[in-house]
N, C-alpha and C positions, 0 to 999 in steps of 0.2 A: 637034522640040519638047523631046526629053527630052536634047540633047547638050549638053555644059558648050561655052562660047565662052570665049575669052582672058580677058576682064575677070572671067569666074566663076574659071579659073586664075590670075588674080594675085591675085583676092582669099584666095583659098586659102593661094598663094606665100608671102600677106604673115601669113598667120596662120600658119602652118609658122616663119616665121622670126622672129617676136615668141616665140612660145614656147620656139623653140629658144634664141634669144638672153635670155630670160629663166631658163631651166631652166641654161645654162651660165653664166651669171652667179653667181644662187645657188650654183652647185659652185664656180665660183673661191673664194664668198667663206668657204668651210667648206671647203675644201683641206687647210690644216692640220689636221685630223680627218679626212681621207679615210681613214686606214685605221684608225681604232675603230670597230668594230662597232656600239656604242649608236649613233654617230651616223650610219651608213648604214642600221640596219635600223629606229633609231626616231627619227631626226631631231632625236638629244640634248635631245630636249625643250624643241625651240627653234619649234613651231610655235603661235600663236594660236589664239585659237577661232575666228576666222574663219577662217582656211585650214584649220583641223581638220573647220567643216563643210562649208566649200566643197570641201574633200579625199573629205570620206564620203559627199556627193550625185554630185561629178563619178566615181568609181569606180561607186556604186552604177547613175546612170545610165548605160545601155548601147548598145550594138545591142539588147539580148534588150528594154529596154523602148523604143529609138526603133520598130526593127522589130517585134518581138514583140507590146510592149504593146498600141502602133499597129493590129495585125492585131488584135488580142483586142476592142478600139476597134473595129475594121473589121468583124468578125463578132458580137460580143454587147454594145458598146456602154459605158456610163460603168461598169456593175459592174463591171471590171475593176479599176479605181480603186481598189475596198477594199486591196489590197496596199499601194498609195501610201500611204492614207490610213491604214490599220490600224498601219503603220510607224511611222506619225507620234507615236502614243500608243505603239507598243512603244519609240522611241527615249527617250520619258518615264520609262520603266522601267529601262531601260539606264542611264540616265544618273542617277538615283537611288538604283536598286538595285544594280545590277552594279561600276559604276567605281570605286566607295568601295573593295569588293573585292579586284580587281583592282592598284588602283593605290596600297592599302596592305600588300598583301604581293608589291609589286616584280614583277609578272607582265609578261615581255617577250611571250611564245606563250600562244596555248591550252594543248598538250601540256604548255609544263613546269607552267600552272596543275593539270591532271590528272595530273601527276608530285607535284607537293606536296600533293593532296589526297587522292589514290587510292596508286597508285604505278606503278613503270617500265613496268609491263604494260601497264596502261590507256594507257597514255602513248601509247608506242611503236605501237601498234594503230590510234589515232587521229591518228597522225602520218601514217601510210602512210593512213588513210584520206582523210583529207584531201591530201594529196599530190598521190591519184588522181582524187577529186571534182572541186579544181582545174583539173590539166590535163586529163583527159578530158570532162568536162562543162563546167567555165569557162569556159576558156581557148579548149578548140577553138570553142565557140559563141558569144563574144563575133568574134572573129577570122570566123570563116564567116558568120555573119547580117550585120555589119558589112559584111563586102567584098562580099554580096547586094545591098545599100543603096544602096553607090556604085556597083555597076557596072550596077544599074538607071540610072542616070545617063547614063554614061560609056560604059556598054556591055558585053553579058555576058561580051563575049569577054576585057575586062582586070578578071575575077575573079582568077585566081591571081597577078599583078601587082599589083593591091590587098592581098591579105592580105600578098603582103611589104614592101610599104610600109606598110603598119598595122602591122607586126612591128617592122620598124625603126624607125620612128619611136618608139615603145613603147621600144624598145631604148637610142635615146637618153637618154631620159627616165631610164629605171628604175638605170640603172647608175647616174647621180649618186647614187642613193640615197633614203630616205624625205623627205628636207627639198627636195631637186628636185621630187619628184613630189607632194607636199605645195603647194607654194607656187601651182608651173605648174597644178596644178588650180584655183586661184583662176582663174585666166586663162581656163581651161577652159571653169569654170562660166558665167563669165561670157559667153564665146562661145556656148555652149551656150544658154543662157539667151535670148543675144539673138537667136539664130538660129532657136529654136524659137519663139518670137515672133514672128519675120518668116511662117516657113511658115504657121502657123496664121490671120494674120491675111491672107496670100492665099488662104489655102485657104477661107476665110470669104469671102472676095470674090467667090471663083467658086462656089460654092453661091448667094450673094447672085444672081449674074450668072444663071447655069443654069437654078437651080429657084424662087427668090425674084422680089423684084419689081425687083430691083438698086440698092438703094439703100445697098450697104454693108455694113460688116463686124457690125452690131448686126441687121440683117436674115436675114445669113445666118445668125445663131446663133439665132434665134429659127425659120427654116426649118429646121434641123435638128433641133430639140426637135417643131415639127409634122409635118416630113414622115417623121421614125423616132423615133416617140415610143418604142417598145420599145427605143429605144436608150439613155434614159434613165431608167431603172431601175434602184437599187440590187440589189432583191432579184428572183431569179425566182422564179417559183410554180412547185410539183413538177408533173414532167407526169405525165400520165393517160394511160391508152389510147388518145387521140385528140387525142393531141398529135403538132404535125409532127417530122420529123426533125430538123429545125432547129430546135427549141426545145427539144428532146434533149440533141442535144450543145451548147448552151450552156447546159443544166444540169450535163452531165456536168463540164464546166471551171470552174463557176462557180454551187457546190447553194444557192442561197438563203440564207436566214437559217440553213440547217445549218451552212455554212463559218464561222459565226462561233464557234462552239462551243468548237472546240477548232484545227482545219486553220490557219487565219490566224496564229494566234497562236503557234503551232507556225514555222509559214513564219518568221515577221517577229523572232519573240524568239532563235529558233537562227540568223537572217541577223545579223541586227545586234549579238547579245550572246556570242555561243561561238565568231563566224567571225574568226581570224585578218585573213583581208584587210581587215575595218572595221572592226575594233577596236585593231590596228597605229596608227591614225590616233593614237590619245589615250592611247597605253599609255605616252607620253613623256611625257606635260604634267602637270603638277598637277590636282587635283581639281577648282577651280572652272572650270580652261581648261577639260582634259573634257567637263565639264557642260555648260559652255556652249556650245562646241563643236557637241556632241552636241543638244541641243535646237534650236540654229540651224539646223542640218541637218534635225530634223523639221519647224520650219517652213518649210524650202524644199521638203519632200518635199509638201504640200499642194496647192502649185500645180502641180510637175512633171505633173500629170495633163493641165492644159491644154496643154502640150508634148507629151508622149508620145503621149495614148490620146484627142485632140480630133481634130488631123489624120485619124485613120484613123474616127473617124464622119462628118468632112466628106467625105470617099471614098470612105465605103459610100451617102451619099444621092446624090452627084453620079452615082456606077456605076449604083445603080438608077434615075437617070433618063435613063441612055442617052448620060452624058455621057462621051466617048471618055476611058479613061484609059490614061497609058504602063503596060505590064506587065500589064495584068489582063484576062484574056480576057473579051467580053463575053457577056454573058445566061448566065453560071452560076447554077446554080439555087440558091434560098439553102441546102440543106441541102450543097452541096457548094461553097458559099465559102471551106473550109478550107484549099482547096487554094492560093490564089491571097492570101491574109489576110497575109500576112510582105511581099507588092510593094507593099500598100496604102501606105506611107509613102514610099517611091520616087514613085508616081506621082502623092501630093500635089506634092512638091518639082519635078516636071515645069511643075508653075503657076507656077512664079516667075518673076519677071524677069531679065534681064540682071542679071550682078553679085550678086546676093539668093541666086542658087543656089550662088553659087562660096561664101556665107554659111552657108547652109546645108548644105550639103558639109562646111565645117569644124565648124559645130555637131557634125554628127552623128560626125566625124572626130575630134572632140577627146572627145567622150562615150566612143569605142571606146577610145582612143589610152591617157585615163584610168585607165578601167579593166582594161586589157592591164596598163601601167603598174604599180598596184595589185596585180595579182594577182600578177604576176611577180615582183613585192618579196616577196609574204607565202610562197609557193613556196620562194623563196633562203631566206627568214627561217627558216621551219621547217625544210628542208634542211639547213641550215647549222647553229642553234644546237640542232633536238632531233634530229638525226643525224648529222652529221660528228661535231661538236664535243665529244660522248655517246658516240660508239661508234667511230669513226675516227681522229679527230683530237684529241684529250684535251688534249696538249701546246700544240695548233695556235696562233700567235702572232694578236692583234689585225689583223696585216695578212695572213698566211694569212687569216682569217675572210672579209674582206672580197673577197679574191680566188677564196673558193670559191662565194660570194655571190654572186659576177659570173658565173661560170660557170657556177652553176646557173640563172640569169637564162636566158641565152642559151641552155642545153639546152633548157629547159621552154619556152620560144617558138619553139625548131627542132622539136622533137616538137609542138607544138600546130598547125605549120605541117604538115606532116605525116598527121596524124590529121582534120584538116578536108581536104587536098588534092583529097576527091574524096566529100565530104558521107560520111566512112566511117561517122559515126555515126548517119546517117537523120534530120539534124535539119531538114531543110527537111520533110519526112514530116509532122511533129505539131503543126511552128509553135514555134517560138523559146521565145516565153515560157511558153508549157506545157510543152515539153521539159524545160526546164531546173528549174521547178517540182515538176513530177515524179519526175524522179532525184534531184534535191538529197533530195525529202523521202522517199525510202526509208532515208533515215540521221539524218534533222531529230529524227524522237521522239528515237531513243536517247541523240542528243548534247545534245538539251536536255533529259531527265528525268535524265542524267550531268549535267548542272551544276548547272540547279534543287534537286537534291539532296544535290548536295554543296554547294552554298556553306550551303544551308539547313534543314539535316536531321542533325545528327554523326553519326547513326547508322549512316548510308550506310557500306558497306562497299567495299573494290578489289570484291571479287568482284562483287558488286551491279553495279557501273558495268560489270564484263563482260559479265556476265546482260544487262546493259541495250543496252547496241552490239548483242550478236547479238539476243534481243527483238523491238527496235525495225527491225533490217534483214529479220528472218524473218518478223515480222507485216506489214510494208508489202509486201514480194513478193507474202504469201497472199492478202489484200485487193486489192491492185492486178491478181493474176494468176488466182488461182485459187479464191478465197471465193464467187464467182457458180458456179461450175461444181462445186463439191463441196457449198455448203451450200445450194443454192437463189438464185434470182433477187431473192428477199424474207424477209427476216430481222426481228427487232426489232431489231440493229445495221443494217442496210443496205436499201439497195434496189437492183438495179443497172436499166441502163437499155439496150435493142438501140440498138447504136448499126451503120448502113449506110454501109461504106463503099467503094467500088467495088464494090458487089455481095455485099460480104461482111457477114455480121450479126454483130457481138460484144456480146457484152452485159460492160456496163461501168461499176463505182460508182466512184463522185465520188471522185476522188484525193486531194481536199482531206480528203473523211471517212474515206476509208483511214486519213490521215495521222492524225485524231483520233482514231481506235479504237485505233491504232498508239500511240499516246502514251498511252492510257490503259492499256492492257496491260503497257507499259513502265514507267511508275510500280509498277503494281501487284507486276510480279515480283520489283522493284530494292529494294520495301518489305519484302515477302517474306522475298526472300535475303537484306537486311542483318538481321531481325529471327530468321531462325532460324540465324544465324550466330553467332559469339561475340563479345560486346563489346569495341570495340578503342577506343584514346583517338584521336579525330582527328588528324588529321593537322595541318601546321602553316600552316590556315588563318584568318587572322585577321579577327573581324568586332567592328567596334570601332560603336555602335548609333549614337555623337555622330558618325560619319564622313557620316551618312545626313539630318544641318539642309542646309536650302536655304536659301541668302540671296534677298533678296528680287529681286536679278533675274531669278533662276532661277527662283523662283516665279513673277513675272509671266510668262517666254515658255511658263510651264507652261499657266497660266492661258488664254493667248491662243489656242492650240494648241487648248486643250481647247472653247473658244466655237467657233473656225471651224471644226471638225471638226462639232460639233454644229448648226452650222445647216447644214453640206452636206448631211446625212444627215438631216433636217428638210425638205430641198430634194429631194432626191432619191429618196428611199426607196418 
């Protein structure tokens, strides 16, 4: 039941080969530019706002949200969704506040925007840290949860066969450059898009089938609103003494209306507005492309929830009603669903038909493929323009750049290959998309109260912004490691919560409010230190107030964004 047949490999075949002959297409016809740098690392400012946001959803969505999300879907249900959706309104912000920014004082990276506003220190500090984020956290976890996905399929045994075909493939892509990887996402999305469609609407059929009265795919969704109504909750309520295990730790990943506070918006404004990999997208195009761009892509981040994190609730009610699923051992108990929450999307895709799954193979193939892609450019990008080209290579010719680009490409997906070969980093352990949630935001405060501040505050000082990096990395260890065990279980900042796992008890606060108490602290020193330092004239960031009118289409997809959002959460809450 869960092995791919011929017809599911040609359909595969045939979407490998639409994209490949698409993506070398596009390179022929930007050949003569193959070796300036503008137009390998930002695609000379020749992409649309459609491929801009079809470029920033197909990167964004991943393994960490088919798999991940899917599991988080699988164990705690539509809450998960607030990232989606929270996104959606922080891409409003970006594309408002941020891009005018950015793309009137010529900013190609993050580091050298932190080079012109701070100076080399900051810069440089932020370079390697991101560097390291990247490839240790990115890169290996898109690539290892991805090749968990398909060889739930295909078969455990061609795990290490998958990630080098997810590497290569990736490889093809990324070398042409940002305008390949750009466009070929359009394609992507679109596969993506139509694939996770398909799953979903089998995965609804057999819920329909199993648990419902089998009348179809509007039956099944209404059976899964009845039969795990807790799965449909925006918020949860804080547990008590006499709450189960399992309603512990899906607080613990997901504290209620506390995550709104400060944690989400922390996540979503240092994802999409200080991250190199998705801001690369629009750092080419003029200001309304951008925008529009960028708001496109919030409204397709809206629906992506019924793709990602719908499958893995139709998976949690078919498992609890004893319906065999490929991968997922059965009658685990719900407080230890954790362990099995990352196969949850595997062994929807096992329901499909002939030919639909060689479909959804690519969906979720080209979702990874994207965002390999994407990151591997942003990798080279910074590599290449905030350290060779800075501190190595000074002289370096237009076609050097683009040749050390290439090669940093292909190191950073040999070491990514590498570092996943044998799960070295434990991420099948925590579950994909908390993983990575997690580690990213032991660095989220610092690097968003360093921009927050400096685009909007002159007073901010370099030192400040140091102060702020280490801050923000030293307050989210304390909080995440060791705030329960030095200042008590219960604070007027926290609470933490026993979390049981193989027998072991750790008591554990909410990561998400780490990351907000982390941000607040972080602000606070960065104010601090620039105010009892000596005044210095800003640096040469410019913010021009007329850069910040919207015309009116801009304002309408603001608008439209801002209704659907408000009745989900009117729906759901």
């Amino acid at each position: 039941m869960n092995k791919l047949v011929t017809q599911d490999y040609l359909v595969f075949i045939l979407y490998f080969i639409i994209v490949a002959s698409y993506g070398y297409w596009i390179y022929r016809r930007r050949k003569s530019k193959e070796h300036d740098s503008k137009a390998f690392f930002l695609a000379e400012g020749s992409l649309t706002w459609w491929a801009i946001g079809a470029s920033l959803i197909a990167s964004n969505i991943s393994a960490e949200q088919f798999v991940g999300m899917s599991g988080d879907g699988f164990f705690a249900g539509v809450a998960v969704a607030c990232y989606e959706w929270v996104a959606a309104i922080a891409l409003i912000i970006i594309a408002v506040w941020f891009m005018p920014i950015y793309l009137k004082n010529k900013i190609y990276t993050m580091p050298q925007f932190l080079k012109m506003r701070y100076n080399n220190t900051v810069s440089l500090i932020m370079t390697v840290f991101w560097l390291f984020l990247y490839i240790l956290v990115n890169l290996t976890s898109i690539l290892y949860l991805g090749a968990v996905a398909i060889s739930g399929l295909v078969g455990p045994e061609y795990l290490h066969p998958i990630m080098i075909g997810l590497a290569f493939f990736a490889l093809i892509i990324t070398l042409g450059g940002m305008k390949v990887i750009g466009f070929t996402d359009v394609i992507q999305v679109a596969v993506l898009i139509i694939g996770g469609f398909a799953t979903i609407y089998f995965a609804l059929q057999q819920v329909s089938h199993h648990v419902g009265d089998g009348t179809g795919v509007a039956n099944g969704f209404s059976t899964l609103m009845k039969d795990a109504p807790d799965h449909f909750h925006m918020i949860f309520d804080k547990p008590t003494a006499e709450s189960s295990q399992y309603d512990i730790q899906r607080y613990v990943i997901l504290p209620g209306i506390s995550m709104y506070f400060l944690g989400q918006w922390i996540v979503n404004l240092n994802y999409w507005g200080c991250n190199q990999y998705i801001t690369q997208r629009a750092l080419g195009a003029d200001l309304n492309t951008a925008r529009t761009g960028i708001l496109f892509a919030g409204m397709l981040k809206i629906m992506m929830p019924i793709i990602v994190m719908l499958p893995g609730i139709a998976a949690y009610v078919l498992y609890k009603n004893g319906v065999s699923m490929t991968g997922l051992t059965p009658n685990v108990a719900p407080e230890d669903l954790y362990q099995i929450k990352d196969k949850a999307y595997s062994s929807v895709l096992a329901f499909l038909p002939t030919g639909l799954r060689g479909l959804s193979v690519a969906a979720l193939t080209a979702a990874i493929v994207a965002s390999l892609a994407g990151k591997a450019n942003s990798i080279s990008t910074i590599f290449t323009l905030d350290i060779y080209k800075k501190y190595m290579g000074k002289d370096a010719s237009e076609k050097q750049l683009v040749v050390i680009g290439r090669l940093a490409i292909v190191a950073a997906m040999l070491l990514g290959l590498m570092l996943t070969w044998n799960d070295t980093l434990g991420i099948g352990g925590e579950g994909g998309f908390t993983f990575i949630q997690k580690y990213t935001g032991f660095i989220s405060p610092g690097i968003l109260a360093m921009f927050l501040l400096g685009m909007f505050w002159k007073r901010t000082t370099g030192a400040a912004a140091v102060a702020g990096i280490l801050v923000g990395f030293i307050t989210s260890v304390i909080f995440n490691n060791y705030a329960a065990e030095w200042f008590g279980h219960e604070t007027l900042l926290y609470t933490a919560f026993p979390i049981i796992k193989e027998g072991v008890t750790t008591w554990e606060i909410p990561f998400l409010v780490c990351m907000g108490w982390s941000g607040v602290f972080t602000v606070l020193v960065m104010v601090a230190v620039s105010l009892a330092g000596p005044k210095v004239n800003p640096q040469a960031i410019n913010i021009e107030s007329g850069m910040f009118k919207v015309t009116p289409r801009i304002l309408t997809m603001i608008v439209i964004t801002l209704i659907l959002l408000t009745a989900i959460y009117v729906r759901f809450w």
